[in-house]
N, C-alpha and C positions, 0 to 999 in steps of 0.2 A: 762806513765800515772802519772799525778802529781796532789795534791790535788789543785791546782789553776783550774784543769778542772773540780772539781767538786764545784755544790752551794748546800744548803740545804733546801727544797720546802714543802711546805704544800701540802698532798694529797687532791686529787679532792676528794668532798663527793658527791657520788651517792646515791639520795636517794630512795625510795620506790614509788611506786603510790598504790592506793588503788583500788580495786574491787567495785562496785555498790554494789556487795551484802555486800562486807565490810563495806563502808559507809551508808546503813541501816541499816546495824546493831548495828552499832555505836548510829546512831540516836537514834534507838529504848531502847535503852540500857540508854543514856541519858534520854530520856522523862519518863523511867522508876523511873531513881536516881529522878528529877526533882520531878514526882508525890511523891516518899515515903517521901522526904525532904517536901512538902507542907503539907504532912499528921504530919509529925513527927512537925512542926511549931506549930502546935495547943497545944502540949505539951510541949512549949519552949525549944525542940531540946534535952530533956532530955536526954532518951538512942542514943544518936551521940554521938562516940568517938573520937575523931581526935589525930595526934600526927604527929611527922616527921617521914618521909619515903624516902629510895631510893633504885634505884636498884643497884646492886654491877656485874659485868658480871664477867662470868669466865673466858673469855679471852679479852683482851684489844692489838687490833694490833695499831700500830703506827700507828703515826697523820703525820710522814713527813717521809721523805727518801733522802736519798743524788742522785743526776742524774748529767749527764755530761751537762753543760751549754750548751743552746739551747734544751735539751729535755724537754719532755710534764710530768707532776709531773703525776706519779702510781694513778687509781683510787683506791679509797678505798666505799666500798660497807658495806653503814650505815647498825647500827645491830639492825635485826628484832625482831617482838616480843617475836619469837619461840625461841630468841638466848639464850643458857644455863645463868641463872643469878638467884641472890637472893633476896627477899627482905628482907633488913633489915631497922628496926622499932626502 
């Protein structure tokens, strides 16, 4: 086995799909922000805080893998909401 038989590939991202009940809730959740944001308008946006934000995850698996040329690149399986992470502000 010689490193000429291997290339180095970007995993396939598998993503999620959603539940009905998910994306109403979602909805619902929206049209919620939407309403408090039209209320909060009236007071020119006073008490809105904004600032940057992201998540940080506890674990991060690689983005590529080495395979023997002609194989199919490893799926990798996007990270869910539940997946352990932090936010930092």
């Amino acid at each position: 086995m010689e490193e000429k038989d291997f290339k180095k590939v970007a995993l396939r991202w598998v993503s999620y799909t959603l539940t009905k009940e998910q994306k109403d809730r979602r909805v619902i959740a929206a049209r919620e922000m939407l309403s408090q944001l039209i209320k909060m308008r009236r007071n020119n946006f006073v008490h809105v805080i904004t600032g940057e934000e992201t998540w940080i995850y506890y674990r991060n698996p690689p983005n590529s893998a080495w395979v023997r040329r002609g194989e199919e690149a490893p799926k990798r399986v996007a990270k869910g909401i539940a997946s352990p992470k932090v936010l930092v502000t």
